[in-house]
mmCIF file as gemmi writes it, N, C-alpha and C atoms, coordinates in Angstrom:
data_model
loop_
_atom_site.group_PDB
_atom_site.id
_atom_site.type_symbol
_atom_site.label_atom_id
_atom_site.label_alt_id
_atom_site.label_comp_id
_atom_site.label_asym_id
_atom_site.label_entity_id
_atom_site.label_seq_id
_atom_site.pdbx_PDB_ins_code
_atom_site.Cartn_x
_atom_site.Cartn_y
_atom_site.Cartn_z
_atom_site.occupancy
_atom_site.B_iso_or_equiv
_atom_site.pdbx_formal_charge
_atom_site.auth_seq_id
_atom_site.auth_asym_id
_atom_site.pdbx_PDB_model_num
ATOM 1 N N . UNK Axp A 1 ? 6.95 -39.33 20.824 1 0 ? 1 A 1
ATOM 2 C CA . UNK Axp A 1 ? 7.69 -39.1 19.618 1 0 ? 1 A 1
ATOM 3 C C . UNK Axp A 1 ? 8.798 -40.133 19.431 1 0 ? 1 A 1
ATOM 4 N N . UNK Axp A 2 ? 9.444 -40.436 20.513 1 0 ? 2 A 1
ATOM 5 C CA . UNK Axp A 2 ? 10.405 -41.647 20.623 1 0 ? 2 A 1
ATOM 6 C C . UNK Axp A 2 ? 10.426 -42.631 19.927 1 0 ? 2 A 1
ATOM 7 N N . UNK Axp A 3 ? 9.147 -42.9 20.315 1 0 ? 3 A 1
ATOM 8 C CA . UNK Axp A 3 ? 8.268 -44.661 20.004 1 0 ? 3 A 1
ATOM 9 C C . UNK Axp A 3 ? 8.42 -44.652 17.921 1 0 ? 3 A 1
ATOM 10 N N . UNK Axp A 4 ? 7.364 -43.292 18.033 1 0 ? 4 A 1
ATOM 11 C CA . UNK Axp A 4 ? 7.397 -43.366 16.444 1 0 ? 4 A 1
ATOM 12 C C . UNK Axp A 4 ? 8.526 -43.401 15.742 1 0 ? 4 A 1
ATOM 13 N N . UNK Axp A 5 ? 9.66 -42.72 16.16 1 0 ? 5 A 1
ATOM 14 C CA . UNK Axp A 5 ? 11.28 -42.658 15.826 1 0 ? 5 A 1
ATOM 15 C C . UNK Axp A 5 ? 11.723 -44.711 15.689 1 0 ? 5 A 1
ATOM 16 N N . UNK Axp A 6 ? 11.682 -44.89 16.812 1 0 ? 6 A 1
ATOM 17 C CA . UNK Axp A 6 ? 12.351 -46.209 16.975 1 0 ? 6 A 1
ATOM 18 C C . UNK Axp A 6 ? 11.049 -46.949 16.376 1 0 ? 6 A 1
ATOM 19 N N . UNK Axp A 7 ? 10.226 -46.997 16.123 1 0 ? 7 A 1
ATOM 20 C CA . UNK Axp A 7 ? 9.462 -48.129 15.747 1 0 ? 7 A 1
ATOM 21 C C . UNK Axp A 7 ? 9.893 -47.743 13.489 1 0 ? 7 A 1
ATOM 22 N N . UNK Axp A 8 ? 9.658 -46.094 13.549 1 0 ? 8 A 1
ATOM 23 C CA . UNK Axp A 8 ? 10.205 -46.702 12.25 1 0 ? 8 A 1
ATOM 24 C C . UNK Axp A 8 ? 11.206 -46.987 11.919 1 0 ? 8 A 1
ATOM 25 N N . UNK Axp A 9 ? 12.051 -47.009 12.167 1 0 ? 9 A 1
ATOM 26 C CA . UNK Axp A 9 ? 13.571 -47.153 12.187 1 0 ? 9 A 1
ATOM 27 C C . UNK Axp A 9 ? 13.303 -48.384 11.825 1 0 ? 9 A 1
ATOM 28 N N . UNK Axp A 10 ? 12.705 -49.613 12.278 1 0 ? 10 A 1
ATOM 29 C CA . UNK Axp A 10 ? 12.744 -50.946 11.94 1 0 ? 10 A 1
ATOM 30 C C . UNK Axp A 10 ? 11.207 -50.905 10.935 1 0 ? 10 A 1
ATOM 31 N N . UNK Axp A 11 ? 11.101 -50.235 10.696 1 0 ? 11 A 1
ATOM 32 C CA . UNK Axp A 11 ? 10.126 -50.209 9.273 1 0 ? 11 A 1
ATOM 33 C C . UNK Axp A 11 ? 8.553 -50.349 9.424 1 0 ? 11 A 1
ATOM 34 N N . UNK Axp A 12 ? 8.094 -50.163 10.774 1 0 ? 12 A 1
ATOM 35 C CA . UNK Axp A 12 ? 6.874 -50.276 11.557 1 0 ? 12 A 1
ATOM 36 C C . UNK Axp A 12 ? 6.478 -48.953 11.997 1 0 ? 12 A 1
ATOM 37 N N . UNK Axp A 13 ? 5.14 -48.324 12.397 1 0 ? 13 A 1
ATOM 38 C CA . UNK Axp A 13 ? 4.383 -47.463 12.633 1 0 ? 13 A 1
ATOM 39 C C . UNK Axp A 13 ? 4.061 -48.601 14.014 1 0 ? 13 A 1
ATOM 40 N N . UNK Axp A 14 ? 3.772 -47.116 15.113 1 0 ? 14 A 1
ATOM 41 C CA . UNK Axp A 14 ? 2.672 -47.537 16.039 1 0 ? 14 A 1
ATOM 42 C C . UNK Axp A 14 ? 1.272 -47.373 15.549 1 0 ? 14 A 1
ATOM 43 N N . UNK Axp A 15 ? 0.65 -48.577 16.246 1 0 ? 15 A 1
ATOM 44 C CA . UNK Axp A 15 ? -1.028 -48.703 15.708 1 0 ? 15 A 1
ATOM 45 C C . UNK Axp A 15 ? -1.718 -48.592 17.111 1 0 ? 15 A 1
ATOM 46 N N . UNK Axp A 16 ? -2.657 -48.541 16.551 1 0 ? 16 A 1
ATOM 47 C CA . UNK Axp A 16 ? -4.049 -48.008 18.101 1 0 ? 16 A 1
ATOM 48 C C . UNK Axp A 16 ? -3.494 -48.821 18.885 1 0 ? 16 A 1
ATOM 49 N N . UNK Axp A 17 ? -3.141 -50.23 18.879 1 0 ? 17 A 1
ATOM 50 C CA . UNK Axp A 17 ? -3.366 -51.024 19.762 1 0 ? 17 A 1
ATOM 51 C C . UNK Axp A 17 ? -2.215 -51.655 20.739 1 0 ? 17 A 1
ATOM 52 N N . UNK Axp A 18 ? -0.808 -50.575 20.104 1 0 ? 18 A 1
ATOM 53 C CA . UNK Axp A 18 ? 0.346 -50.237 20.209 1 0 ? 18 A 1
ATOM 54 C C . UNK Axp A 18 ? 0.123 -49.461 21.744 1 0 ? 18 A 1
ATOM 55 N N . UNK Axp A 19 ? -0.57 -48.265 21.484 1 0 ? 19 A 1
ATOM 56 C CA . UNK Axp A 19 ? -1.009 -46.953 22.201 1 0 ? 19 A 1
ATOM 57 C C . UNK Axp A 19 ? -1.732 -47.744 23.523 1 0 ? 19 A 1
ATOM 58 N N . UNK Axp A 20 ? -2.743 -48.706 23.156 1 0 ? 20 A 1
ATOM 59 C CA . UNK Axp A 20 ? -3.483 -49.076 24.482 1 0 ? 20 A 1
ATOM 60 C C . UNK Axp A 20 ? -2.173 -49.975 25.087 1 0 ? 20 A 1
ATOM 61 N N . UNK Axp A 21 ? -1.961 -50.483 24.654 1 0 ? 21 A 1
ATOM 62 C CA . UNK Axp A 21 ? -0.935 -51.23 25.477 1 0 ? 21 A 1
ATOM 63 C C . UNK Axp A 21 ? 0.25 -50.496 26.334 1 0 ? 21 A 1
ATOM 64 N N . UNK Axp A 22 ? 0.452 -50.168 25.671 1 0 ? 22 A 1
ATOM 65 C CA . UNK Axp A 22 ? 1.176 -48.478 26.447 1 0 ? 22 A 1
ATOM 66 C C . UNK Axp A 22 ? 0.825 -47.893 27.961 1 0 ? 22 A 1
ATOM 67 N N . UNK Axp A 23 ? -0.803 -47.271 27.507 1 0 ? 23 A 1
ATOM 68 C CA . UNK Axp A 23 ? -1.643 -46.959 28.173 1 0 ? 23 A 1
ATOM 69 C C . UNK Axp A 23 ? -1.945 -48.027 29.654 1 0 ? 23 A 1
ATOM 70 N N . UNK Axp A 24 ? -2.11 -49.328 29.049 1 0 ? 24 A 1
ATOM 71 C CA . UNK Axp A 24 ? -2.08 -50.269 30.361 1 0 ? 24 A 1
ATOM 72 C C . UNK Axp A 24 ? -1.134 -50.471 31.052 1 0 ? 24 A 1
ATOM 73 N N . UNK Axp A 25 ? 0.087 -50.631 30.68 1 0 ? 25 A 1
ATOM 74 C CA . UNK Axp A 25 ? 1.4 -50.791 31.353 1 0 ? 25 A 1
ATOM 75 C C . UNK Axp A 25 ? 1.367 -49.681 32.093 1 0 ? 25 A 1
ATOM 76 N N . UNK Axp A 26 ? 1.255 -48.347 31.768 1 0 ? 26 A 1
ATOM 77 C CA . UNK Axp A 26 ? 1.405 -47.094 32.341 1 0 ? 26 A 1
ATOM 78 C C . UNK Axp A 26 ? 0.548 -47.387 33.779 1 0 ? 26 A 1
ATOM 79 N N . UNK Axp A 27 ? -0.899 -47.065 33.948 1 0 ? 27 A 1
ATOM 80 C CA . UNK Axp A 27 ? -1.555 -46.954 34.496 1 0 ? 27 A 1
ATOM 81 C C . UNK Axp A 27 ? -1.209 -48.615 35.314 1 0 ? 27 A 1
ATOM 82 N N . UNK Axp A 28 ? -0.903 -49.789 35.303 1 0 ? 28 A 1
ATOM 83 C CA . UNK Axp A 28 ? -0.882 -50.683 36.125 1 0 ? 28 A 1
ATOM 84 C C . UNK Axp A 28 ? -0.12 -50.125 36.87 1 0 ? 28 A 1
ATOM 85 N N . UNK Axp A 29 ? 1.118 -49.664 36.203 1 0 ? 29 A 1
ATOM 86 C CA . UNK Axp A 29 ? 2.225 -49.587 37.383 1 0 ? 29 A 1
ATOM 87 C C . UNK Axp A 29 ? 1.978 -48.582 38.552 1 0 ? 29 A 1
ATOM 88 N N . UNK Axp A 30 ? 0.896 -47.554 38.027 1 0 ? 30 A 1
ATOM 89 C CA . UNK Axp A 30 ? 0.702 -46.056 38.801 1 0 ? 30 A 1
ATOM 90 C C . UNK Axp A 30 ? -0.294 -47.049 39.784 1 0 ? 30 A 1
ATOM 91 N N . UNK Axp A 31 ? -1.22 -48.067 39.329 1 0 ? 31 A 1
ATOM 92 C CA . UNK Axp A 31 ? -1.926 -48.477 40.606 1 0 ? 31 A 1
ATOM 93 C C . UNK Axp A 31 ? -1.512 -49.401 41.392 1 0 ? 31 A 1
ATOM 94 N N . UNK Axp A 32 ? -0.397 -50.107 40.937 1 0 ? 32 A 1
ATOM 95 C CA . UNK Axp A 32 ? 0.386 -50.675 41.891 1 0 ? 32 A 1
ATOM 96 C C . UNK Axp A 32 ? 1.188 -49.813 43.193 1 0 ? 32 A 1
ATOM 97 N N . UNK Axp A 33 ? 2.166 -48.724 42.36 1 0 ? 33 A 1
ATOM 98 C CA . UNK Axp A 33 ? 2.234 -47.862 43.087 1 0 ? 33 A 1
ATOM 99 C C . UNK Axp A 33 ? 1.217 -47.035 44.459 1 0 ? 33 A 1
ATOM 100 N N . UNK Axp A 34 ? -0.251 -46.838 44.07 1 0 ? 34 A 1
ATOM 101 C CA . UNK Axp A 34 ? -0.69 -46.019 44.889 1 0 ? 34 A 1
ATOM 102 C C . UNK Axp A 34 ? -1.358 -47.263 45.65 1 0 ? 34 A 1
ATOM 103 N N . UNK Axp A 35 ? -1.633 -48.666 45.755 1 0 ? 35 A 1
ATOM 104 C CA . UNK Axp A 35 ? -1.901 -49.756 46.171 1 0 ? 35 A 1
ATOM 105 C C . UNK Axp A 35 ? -1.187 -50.134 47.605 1 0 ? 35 A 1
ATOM 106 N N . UNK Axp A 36 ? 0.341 -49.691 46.771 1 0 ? 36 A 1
ATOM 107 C CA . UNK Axp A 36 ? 1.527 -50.067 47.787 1 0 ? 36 A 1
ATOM 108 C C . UNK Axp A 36 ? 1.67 -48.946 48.803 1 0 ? 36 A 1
ATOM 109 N N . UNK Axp A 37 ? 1.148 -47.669 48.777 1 0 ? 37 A 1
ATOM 110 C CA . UNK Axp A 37 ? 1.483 -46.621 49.173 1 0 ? 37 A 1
ATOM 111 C C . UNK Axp A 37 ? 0.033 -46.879 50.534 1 0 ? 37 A 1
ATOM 112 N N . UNK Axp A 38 ? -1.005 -47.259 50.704 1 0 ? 38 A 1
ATOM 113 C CA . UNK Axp A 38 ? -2.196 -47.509 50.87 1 0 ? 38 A 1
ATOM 114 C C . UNK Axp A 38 ? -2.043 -48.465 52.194 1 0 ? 38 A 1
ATOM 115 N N . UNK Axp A 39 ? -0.927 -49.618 51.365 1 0 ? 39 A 1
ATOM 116 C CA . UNK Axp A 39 ? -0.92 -50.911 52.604 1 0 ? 39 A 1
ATOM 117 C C . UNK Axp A 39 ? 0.445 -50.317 53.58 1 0 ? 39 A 1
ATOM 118 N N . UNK Axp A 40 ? 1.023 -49.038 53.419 1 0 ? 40 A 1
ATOM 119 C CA . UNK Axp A 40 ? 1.944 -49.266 53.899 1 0 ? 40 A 1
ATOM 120 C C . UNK Axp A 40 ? 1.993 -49.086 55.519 1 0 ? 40 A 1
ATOM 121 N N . UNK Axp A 41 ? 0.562 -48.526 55.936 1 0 ? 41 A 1
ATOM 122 C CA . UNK Axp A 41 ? 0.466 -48.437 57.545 1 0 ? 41 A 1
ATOM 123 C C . UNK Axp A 41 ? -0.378 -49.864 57.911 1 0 ? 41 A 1
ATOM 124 N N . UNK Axp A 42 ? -0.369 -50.219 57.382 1 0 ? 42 A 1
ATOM 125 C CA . UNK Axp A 42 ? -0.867 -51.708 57.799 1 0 ? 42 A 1
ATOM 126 C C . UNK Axp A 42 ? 0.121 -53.046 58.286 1 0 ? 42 A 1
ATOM 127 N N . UNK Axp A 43 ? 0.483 -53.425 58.964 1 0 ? 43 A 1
ATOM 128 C CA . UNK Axp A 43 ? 1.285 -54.829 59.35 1 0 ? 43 A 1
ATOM 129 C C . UNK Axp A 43 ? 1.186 -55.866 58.383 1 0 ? 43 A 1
ATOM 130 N N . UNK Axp A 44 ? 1.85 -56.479 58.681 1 0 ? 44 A 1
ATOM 131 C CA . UNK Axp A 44 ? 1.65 -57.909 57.627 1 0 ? 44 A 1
ATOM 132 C C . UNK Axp A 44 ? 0.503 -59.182 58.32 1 0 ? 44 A 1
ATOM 133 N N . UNK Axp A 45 ? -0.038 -58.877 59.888 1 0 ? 45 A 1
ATOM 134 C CA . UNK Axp A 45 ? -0.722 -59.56 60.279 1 0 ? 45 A 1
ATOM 135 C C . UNK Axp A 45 ? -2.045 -59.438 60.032 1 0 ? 45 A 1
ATOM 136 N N . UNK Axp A 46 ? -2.265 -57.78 59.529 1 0 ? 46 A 1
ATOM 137 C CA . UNK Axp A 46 ? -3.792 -57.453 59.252 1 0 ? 46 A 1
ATOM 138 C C . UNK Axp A 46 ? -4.005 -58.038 57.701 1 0 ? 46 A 1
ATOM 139 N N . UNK Axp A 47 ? -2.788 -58.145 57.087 1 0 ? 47 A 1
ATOM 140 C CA . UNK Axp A 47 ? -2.895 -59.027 55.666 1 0 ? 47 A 1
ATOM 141 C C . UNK Axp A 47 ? -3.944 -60.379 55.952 1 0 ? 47 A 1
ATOM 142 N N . UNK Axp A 48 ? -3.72 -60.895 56.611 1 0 ? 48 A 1
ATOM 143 C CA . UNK Axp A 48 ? -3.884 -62.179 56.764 1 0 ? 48 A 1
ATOM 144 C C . UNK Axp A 48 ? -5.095 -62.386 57.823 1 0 ? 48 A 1
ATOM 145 N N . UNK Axp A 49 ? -5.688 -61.366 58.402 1 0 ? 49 A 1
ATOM 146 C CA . UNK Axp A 49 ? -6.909 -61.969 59.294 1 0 ? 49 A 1
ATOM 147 C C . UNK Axp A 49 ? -6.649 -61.244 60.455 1 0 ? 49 A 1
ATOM 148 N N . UNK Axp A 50 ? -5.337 -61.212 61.416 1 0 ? 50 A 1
ATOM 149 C CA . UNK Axp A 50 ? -4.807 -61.008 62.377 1 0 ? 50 A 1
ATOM 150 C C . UNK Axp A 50 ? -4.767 -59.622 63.027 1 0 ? 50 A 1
ATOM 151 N N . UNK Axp A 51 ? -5.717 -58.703 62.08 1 0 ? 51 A 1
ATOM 152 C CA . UNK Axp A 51 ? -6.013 -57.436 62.86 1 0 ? 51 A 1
ATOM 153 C C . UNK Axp A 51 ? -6.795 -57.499 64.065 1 0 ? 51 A 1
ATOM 154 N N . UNK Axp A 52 ? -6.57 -56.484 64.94 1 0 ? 52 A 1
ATOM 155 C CA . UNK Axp A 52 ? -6.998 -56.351 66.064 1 0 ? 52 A 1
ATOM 156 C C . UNK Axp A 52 ? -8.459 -55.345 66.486 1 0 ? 52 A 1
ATOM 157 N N . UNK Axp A 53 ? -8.008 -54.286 65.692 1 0 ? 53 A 1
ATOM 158 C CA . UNK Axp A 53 ? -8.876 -53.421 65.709 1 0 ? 53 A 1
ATOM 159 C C . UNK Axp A 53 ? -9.87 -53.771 65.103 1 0 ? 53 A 1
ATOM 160 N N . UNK Axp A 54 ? -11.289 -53.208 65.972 1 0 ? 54 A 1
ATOM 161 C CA . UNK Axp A 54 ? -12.405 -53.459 65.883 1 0 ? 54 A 1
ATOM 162 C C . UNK Axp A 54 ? -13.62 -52.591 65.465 1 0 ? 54 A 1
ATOM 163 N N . UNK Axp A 55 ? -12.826 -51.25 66.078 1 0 ? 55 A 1
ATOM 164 C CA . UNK Axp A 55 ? -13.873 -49.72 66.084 1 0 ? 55 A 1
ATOM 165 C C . UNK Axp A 55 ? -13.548 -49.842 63.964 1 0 ? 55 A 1
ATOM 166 N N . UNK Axp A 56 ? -14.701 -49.028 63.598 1 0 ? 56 A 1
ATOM 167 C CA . UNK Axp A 56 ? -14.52 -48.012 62.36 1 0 ? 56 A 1
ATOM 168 C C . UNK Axp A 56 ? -13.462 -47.292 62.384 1 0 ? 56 A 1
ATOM 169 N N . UNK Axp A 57 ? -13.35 -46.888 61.179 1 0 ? 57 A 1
ATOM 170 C CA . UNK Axp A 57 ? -12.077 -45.513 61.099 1 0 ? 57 A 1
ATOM 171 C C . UNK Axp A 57 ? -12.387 -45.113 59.537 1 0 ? 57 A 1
ATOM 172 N N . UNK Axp A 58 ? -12.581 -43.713 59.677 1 0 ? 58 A 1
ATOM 173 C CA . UNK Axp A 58 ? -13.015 -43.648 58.493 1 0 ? 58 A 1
ATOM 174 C C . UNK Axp A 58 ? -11.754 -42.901 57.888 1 0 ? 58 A 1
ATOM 175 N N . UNK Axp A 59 ? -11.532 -42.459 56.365 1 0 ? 59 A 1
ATOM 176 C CA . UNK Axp A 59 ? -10.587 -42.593 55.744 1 0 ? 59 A 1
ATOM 177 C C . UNK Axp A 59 ? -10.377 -40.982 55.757 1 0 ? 59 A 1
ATOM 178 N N . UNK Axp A 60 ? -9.346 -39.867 55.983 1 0 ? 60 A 1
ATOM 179 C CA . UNK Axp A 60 ? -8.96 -38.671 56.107 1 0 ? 60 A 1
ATOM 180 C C . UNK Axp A 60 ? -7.647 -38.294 55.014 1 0 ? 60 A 1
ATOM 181 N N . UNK Axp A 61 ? -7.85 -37.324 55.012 1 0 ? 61 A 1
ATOM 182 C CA . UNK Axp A 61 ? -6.591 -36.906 54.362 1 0 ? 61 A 1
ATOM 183 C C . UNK Axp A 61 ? -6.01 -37.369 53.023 1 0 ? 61 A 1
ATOM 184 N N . UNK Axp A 62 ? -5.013 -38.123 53.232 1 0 ? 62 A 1
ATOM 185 C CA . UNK Axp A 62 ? -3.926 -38.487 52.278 1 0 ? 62 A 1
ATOM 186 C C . UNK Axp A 62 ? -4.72 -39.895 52.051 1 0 ? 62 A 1
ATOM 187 N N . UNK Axp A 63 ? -4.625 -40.603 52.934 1 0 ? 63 A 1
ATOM 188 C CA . UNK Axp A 63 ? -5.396 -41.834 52.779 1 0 ? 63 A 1
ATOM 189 C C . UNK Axp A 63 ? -6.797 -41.938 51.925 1 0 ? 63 A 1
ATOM 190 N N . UNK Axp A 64 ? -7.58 -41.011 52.36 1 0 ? 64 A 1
ATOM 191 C CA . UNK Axp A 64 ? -8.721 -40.843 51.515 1 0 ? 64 A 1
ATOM 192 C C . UNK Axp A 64 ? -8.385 -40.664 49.96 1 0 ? 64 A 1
ATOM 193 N N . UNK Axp A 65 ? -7.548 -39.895 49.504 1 0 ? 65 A 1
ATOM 194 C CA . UNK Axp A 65 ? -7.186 -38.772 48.155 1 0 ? 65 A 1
ATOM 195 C C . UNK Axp A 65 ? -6.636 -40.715 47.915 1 0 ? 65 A 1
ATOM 196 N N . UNK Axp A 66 ? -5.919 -41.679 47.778 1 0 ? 66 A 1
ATOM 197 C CA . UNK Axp A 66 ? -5.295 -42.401 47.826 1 0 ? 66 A 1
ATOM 198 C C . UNK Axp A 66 ? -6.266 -43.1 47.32 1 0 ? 66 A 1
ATOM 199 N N . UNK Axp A 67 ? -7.512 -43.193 48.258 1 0 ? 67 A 1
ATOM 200 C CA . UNK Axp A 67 ? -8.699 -44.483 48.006 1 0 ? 67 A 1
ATOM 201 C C . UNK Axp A 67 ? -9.079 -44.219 46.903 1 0 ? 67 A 1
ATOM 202 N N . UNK Axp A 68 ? -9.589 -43.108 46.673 1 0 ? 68 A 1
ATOM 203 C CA . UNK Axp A 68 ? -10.468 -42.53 45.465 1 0 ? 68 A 1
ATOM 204 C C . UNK Axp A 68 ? -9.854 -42.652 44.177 1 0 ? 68 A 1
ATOM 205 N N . UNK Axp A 69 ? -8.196 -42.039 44.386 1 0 ? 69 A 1
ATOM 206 C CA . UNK Axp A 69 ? -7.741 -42.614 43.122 1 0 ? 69 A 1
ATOM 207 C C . UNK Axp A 69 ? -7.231 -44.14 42.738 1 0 ? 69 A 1
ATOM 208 N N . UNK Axp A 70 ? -7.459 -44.993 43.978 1 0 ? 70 A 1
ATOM 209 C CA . UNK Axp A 70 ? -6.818 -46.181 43.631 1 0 ? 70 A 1
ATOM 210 C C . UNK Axp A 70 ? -8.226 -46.896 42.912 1 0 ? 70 A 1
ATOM 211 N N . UNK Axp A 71 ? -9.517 -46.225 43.151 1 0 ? 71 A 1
ATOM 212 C CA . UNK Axp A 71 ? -11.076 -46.674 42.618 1 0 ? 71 A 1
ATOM 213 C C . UNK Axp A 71 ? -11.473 -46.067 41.313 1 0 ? 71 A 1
ATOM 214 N N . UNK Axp A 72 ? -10.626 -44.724 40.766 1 0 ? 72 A 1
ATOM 215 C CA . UNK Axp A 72 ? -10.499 -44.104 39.817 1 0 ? 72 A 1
ATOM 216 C C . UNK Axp A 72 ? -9.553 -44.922 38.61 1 0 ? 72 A 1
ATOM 217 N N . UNK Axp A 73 ? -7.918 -45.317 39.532 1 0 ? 73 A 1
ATOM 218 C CA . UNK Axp A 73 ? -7.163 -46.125 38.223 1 0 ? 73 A 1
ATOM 219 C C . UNK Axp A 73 ? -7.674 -47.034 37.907 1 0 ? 73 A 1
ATOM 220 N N . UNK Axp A 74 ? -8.386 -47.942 38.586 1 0 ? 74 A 1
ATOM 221 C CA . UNK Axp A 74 ? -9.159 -49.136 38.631 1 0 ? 74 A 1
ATOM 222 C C . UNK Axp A 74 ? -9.999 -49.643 37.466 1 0 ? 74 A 1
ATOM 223 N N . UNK Axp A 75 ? -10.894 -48.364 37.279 1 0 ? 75 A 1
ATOM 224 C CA . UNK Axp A 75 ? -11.608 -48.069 36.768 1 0 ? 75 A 1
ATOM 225 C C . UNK Axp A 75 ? -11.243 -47.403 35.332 1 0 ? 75 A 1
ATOM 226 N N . UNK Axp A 76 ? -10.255 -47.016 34.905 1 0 ? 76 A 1
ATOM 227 C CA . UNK Axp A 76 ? -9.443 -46.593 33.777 1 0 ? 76 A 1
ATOM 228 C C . UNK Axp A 76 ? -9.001 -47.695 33.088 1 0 ? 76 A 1
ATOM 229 N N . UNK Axp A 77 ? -8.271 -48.76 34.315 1 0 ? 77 A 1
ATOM 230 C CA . UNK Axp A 77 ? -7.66 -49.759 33.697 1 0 ? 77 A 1
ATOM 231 C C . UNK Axp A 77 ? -8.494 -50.491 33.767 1 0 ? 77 A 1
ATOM 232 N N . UNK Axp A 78 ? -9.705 -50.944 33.51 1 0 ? 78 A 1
ATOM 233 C CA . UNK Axp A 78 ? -10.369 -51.84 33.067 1 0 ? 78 A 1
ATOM 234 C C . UNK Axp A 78 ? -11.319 -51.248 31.715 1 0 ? 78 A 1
ATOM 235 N N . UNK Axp A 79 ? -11.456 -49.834 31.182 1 0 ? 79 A 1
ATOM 236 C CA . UNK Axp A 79 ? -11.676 -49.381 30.311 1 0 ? 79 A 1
ATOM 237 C C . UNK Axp A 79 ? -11.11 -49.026 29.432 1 0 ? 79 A 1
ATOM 238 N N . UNK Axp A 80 ? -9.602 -49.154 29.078 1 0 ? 80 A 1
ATOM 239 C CA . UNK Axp A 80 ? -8.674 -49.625 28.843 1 0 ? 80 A 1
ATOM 240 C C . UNK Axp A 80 ? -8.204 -50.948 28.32 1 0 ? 80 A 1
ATOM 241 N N . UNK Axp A 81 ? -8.549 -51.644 28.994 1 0 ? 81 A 1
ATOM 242 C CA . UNK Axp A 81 ? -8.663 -53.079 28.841 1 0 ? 81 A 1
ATOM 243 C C . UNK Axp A 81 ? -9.593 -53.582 27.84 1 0 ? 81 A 1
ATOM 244 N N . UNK Axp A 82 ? -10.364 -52.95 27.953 1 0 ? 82 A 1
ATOM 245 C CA . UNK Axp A 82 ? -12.167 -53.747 27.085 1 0 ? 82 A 1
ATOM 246 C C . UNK Axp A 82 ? -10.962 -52.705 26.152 1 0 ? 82 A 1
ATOM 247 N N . UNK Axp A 83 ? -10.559 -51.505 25.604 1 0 ? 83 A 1
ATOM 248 C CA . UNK Axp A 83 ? -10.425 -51.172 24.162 1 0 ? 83 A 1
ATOM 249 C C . UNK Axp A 83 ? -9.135 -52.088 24.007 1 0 ? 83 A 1
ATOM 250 N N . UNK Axp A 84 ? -8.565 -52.566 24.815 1 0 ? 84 A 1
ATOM 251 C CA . UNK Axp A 84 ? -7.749 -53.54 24.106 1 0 ? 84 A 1
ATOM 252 C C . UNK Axp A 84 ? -7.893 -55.058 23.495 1 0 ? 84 A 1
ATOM 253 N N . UNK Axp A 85 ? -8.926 -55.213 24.229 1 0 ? 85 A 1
ATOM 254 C CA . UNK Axp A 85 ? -9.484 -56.149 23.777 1 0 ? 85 A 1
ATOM 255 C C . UNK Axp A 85 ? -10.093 -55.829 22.498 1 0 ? 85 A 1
ATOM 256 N N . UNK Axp A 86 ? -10.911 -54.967 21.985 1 0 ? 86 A 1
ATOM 257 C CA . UNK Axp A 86 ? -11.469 -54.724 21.007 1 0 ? 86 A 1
ATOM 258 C C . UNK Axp A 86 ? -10.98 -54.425 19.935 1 0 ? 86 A 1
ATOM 259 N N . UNK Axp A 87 ? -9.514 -53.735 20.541 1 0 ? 87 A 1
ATOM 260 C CA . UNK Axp A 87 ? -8.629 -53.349 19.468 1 0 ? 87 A 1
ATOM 261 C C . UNK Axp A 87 ? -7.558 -55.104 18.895 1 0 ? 87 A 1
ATOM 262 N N . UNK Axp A 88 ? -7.442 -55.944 19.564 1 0 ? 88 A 1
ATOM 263 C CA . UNK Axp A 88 ? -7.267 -56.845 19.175 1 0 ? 88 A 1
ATOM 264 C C . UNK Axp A 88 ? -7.907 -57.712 18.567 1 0 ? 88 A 1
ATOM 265 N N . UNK Axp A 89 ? -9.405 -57.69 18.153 1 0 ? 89 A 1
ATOM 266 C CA . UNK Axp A 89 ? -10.307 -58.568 17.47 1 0 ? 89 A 1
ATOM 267 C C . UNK Axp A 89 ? -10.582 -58.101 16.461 1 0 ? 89 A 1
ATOM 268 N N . UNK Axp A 90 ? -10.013 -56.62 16.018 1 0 ? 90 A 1
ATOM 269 C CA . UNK Axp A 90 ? -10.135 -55.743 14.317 1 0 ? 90 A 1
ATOM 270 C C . UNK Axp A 90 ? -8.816 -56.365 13.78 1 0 ? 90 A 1
């Protein structure tokens, strides 16, 4: 309701393509967020090659709920994306 307040105020309406953009900013930041939340038991050496561990480990808990949605935002924000794109070529 904000948006529509302050956007007319300067004599403009939000348009669809207002909304997706919105929509992307939103959702980048939430998968940055759950991205960062993901690497945070990891070292800075396994960044780079320098892990040690060798066995499997498969993904439990919090970590799991984490994966799925970081493959879920992923997947939003690139469907998302194509309507912004589309919404920019009307």
């Amino acid at each position: 309701m904000w948006l529509n307040a302050a956007a007319a105020g300067r004599g403009r309406t939000l348009q669809y393509k207002d909304y997706v953009d919105i929509a992307q900013i939103l959702i980048a930041s939430v998968l940055t967020v759950v991205i960062l939340l993901q690497a945070k038991g990891s070292g800075i050496g396994a960044a780079f090659g320098g892990g040690t561990q060798s066995s499997f480990r498969t993904r439990r808990g919090v970590e799991k709920t984490l994966f799925q949605l970081t493959i879920v935002l992923a997947i939003v924000f690139l469907i998302i994306s194509a309507l912004g794109v589309r919404a920019s070529l009307v």
